[in-house]
N, C-alpha and C positions, 0 to 999 in steps of 0.2 A: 219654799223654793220657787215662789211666784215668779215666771219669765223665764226661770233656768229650766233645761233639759237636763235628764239625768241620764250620764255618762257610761255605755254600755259596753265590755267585751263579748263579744256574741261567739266571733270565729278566731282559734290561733290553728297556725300549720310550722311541721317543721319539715325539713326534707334533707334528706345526706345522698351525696354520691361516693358509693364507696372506691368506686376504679380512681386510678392514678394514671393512668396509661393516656397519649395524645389521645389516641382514637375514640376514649370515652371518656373525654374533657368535657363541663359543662362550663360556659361563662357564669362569673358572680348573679347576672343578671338572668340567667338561666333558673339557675338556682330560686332565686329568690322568684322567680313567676310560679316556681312549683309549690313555692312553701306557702305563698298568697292563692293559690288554688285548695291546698289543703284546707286553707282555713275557710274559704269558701263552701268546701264540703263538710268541713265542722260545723256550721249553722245546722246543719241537718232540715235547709229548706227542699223543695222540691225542685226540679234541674231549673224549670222556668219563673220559679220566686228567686232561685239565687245569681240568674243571670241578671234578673232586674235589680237586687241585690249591686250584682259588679256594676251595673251600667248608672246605679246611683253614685258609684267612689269620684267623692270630690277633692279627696285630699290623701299623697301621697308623701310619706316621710320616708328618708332614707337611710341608714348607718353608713357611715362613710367606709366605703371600703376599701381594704389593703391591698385587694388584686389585681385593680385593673382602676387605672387613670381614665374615666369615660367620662366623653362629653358633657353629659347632659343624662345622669343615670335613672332619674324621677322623670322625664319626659320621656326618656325609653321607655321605663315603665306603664307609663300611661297611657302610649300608645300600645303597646302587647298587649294590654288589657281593654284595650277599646273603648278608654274613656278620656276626658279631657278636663282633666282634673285643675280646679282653680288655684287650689291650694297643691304647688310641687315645693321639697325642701331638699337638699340633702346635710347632716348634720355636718357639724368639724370631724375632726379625729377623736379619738376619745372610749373609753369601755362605759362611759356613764353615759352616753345618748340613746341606748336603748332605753330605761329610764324615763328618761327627759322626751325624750318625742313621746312617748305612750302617756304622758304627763300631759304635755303638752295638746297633744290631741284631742284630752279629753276634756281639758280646759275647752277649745273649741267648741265641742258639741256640745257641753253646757250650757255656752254662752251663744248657742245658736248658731254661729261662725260655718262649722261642717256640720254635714248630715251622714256620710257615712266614709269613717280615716282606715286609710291602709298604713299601718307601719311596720316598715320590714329591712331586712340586713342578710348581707350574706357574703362568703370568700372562698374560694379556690383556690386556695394558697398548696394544695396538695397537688391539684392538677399542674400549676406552675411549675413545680418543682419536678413533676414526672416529664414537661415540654424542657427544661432545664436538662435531668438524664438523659434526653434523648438528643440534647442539640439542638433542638427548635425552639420557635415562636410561634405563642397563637397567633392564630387567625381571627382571633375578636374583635369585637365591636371598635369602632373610631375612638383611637384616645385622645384627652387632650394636647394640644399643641402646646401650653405654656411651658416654660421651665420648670416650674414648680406643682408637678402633677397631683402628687400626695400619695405616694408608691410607697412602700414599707421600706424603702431602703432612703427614702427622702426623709420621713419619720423618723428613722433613726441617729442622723447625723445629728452629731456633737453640737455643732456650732462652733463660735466663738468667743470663749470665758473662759473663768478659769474651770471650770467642771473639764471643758477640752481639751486646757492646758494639762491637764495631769491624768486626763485621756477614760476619766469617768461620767458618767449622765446615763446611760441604757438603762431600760428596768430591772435587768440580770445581775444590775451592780448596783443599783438604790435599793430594791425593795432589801437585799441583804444589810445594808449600813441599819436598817430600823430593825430588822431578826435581831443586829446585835447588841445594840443600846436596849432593844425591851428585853432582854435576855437578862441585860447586866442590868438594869431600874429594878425586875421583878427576883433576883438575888436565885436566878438559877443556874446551876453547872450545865456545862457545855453539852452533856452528855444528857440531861433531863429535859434541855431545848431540844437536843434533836432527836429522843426519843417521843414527845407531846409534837414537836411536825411532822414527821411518822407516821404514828398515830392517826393523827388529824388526817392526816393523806390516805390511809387505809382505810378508815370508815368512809372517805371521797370515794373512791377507789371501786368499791364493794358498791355504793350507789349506780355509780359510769356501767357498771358491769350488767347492769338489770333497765337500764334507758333505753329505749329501741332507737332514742333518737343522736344516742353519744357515738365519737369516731370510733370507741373501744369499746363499744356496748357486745356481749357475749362473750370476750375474749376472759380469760383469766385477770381478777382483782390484784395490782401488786400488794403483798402485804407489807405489812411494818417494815419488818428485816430488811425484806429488799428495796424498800423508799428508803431508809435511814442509812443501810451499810454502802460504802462507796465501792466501785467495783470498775471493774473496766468500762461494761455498758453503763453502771451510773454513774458515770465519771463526777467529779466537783465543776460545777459552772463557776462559781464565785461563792466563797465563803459566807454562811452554813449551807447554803443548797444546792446538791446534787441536782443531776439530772432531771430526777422523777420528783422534785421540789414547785422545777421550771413549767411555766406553761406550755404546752406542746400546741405550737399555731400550723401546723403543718394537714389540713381539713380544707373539707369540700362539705361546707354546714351552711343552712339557710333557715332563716326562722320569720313569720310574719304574722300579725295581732289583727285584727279589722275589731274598731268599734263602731259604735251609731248611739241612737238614743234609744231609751225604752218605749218612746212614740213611736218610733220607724219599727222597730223591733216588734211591737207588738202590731204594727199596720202587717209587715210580713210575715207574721205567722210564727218569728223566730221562736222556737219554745223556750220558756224560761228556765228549762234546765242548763241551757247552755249560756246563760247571765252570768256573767261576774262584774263587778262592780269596781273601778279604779275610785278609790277615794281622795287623791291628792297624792304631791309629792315633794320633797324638798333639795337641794343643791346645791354647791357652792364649790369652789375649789381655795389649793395652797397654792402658795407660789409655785411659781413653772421652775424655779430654781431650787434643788432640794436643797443647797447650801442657805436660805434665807427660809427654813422652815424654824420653829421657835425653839425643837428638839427634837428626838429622831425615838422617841418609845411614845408618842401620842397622834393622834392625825385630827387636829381642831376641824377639816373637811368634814371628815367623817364624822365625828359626834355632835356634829352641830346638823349634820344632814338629819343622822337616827334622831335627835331629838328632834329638831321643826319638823320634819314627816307626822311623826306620830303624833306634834301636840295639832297639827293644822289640820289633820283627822282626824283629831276629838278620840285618842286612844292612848291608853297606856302600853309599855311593855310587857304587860303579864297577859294581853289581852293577845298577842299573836303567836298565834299557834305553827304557823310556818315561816321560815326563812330561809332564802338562797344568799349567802355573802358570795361575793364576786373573789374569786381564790387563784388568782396568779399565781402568787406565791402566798405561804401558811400565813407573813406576817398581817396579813390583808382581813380575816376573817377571826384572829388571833385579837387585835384592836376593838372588833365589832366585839365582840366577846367579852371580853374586859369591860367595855364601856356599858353594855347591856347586862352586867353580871349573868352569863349565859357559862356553862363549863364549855372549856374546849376540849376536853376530853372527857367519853362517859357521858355527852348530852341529851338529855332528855328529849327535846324537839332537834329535830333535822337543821344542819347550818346548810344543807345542801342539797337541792331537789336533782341536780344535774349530776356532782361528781367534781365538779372543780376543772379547772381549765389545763388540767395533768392529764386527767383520766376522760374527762366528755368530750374535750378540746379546746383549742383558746378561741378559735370564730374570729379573731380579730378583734374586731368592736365592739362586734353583735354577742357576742357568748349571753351577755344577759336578758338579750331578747328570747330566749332560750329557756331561761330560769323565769320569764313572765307566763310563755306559753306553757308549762307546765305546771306553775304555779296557777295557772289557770283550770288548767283539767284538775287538779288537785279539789280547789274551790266547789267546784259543780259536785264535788263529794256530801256540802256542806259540813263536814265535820272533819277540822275547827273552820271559825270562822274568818279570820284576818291572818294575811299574809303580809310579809317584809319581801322587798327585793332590793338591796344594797349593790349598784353598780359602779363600780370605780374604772378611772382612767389614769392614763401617765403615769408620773413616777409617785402615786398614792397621792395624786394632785386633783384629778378631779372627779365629783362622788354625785350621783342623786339617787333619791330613796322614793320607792315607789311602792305603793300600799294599796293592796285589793282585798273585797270583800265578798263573802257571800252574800249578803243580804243588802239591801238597800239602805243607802245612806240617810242617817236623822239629818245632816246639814247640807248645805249647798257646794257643789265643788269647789273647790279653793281657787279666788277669782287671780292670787298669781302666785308664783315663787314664792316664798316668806325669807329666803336668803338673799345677802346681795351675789352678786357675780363670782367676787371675790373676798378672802378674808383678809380683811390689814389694822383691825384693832389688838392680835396679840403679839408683843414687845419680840425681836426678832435680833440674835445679837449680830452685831456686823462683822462683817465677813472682809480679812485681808487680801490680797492677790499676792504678797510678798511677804514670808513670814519668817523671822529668825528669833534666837534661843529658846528656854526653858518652853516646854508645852505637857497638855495631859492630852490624849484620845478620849475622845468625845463619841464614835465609834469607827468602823473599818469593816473593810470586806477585802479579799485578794483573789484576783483574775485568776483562773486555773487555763493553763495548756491544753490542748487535748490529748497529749501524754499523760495525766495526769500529774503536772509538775508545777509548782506553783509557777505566778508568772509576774503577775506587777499587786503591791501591796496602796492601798489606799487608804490613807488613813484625815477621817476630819478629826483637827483640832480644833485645841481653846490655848491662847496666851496668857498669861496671867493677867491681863487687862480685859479677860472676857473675851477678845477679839477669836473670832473664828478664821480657821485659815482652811486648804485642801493641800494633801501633800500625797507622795510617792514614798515608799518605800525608800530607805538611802542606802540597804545592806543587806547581804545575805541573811545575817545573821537578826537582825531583825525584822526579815521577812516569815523567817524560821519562826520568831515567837509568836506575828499575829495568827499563825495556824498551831499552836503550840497548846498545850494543855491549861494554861494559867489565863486566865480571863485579862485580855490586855481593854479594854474598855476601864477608863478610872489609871492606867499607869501613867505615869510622866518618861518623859524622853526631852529630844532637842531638834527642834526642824532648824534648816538653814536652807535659805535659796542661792542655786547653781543654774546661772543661764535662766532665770527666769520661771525654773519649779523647784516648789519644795520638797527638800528629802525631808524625811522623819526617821530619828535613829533613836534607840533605848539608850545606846552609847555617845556619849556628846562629842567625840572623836575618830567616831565611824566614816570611814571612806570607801566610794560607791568600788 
């Protein structure tokens, strides 16, 4: 490793405000100077090594956050902390840039670049919502002036395609279309899906409960029964998942990681109990279009991240002992699962240091800076010794996998990515905007009310020419059957376009 430095986490912090109320609002930026103070005091230097410590941060990254459109959020930072940092970032959007910055950073201080990285994220998205009950508006920092700030509600718009046209894209509505294609690939009853997400969600659940650092940490674990049974309070979001399925973004969570080298590390005194070792990581995404993914029960992101991670770390999978999967929704850590032959239910190692983004919270972007910093305290246990942390973004579009150790690395940091950007070598079938007769369901999810009443059916097809289309529901009556006992994933029907969307009917004579 002649020339290279070897890539240190020294300090992580997390920090929660639990108030809701205006009065004891904290800005994102608030937040996050507490959680970069924590981890400041995580070194366990003495007050005047860790001030020299801060006054060395040359480089700060940022998660992009959902709460507040700010200027210039890594040069605010910089300055609160009294430094003047060469290196300022702030990421895209995305659940996979926690990840990818602490990646990234650590590239850096290998390759000499920084000497000592702050990366951190954080949202108050709960605080907003309490200035929302009351009819106000913060009084925060300067936001941007452009039109395109990057607010959670710019995030969300549709656009315009056909995904808009038939008034599907949100993650409430994708991550479901893949629950039910691996549902119907892996030849399970409806009832065995959503007792194994359940499940999955209750051992979540039970972890969130014992976190000091989760939104629901203390409160009572939902169990099975009450994730799986639908009910008033766990109303149906979009078909198979209820409520307590959904990520719940509705937190005032901050998390932030400080590395450096074991040079610096060892000039300040830092003890090597508090060392964990980032070995590399890998990343790539699917198309931003889930209609031009190759099929809706595999995530080629995803398994191609678990694998280059691990081979670019000189590691196999029987060799890591802990893992955080990034858990929106079940089908998210359901995939890692499968592809890493891991049980989903009844698992021997932990899929989840945190709790899942139901029960710890969603954080926005950052949830997985979360699952590093504690995977971190885990580490300093030394027993086991490697960890996985699987962060996903968008509609299961975009993933990096990030691997820490206790012990020091036999190789040299990994000098980049070993992914490209994007995936475009597997075969993707093409996709109509206008689609009539014979069709089969390829799969479907259907909007729920907040009455609990169904509300608009979506269903992707296949033509008999292979051709993929998006449609709407065209009838009661086969709106009825895609919530209906009988596995419609695999039936035939008939789309027709009206005005420019497709209906899908079981009955080829059905009228809206």
């Amino acid at each position: 490793m002649a020339g290279q430095s070897i890539p240190i986490i020294v300090g992580v912090g997390d920090f929660k405000n639990p108030f809701t109320t205006p009065e004891k609002a904290l800005e994102p930026y608030q937040l996050m100077i507490q959680a970069i103070q924590r981890a400041l005091q995580d070194t366990y230097l003495p007050e005047e090594t860790a001030q020299k410590l801060q006054k060395s941060i040359d480089s700060i990254d940022v998660v992009a956050t959902w709460s507040w459109p700010y200027q210039d959020l890594p040069g605010l930072l910089s300055t609160k902390l009294g430094v003047d940092a060469a290196h300022k970032f702030i990421s895209d959007h995305g659940g996979n840039q926690p990840a990818k910055l602490v990646d990234e950073a650590a590239r850096r201080i290998a390759q000499n670049k920084t000497k000592v990285a702050v990366v951190t994220g954080g949202e108050a998205l709960a605080s907003l919502g309490g200035f929302a009950a009351a009819k106000k508006m913060p009084k925060w920092s300067a936001r941007k002036k452009d039109k395109k700030s990057g607010t959670i509600t710019e995030i969300a718009t549709l656009g315009d395609n056909t995904g808009a046209t038939h008034g599907i894209g949100l993650p409430i509505q994708v991550y479901p279309l893949f629950e039910n294609a691996t549902r119907a690939s892996r030849g399970q009853t409806l009832a065995e899906n959503n007792e194994e997400s359940a499940s999955l969600y209750a051992d979540f659940a039970k972890v969130a409960q014992v976190n000091t650092a989760a939104w629901n940490f203390g409160k009572k674990a939902a169990t099975k029964e009450e994730i799986g049974t639908v009910t008033k309070k766990n109303r149906m979001i979009c078909y198979p998942y209820p409520l307590l399925m959904n990520a719940f973004n509705n937190v005032n969570l901050a998390g932030a990681v400080i590395l450096t080298s074991t040079d610096y590390a060892t000039e300040l005194g830092i003890p090597k109990s508090q060392w964990v070792y980032p070995l590399g990581g890998a990343g790539t995404k699917d198309s931003d279009k889930f209609w031009e993914r190759p099929n809706f029960y595999t995530s080629p992101s995803i398994t191609r991240s678990l694998d280059a991670g691990l081979e670019v770390c000189g590691l196999t999978k029987e060799q890591i002992g802990l893992y955080d999967f990034y858990s929106c929704f079940p089908i998210v850590p359901k995939i890692a699962c499968q592809h890493l032959g891991l049980a989903i239910e009844s698992h021997t190692r932990p899929l989840t240091l945190l709790g899942g983004l139901t029960s710890f919270g969603g954080a926005g972007n950052n949830y997985s800076m979360h699952a590093i910093t504690e995977m971190t305290r885990n580490l300093r246990e030394r027993t086991p010794t490697y960890g996985l942390v699987l962060a996903n973004g968008g509609t299961m579009t975009y993933q990096h996998v990030l691997l820490l150790s206790a012990v020091a690395p036999s190789q040299p940091y990994p000098s980049k990515n070993p992914l490209p950007p994007i995936i475009t070598d597997i075969p993707v079938p093409a996709t109509v905007e206008v689609a009539n007769g014979e069709a089969t369901i390829e799969t479907y999810t259907v909007d729920f009310n907040r009455d609990g009443t169904p509300g608009t059916g979506h269903v992707v097809g296949r033509l008999p020419s292979g051709e993929r289309f998006l449609a709407n529901h065209a009838d009661e009556e086969t709106l009825s059957q895609l919530i209906g006992n009988e596995e419609p994933v695999g039936r035939r029907g008939w789309v027709r376009n009206e005005d420019g969307i497709n209906l899908f009917s079981f009955e080829k004579k059905a009228k809206l």
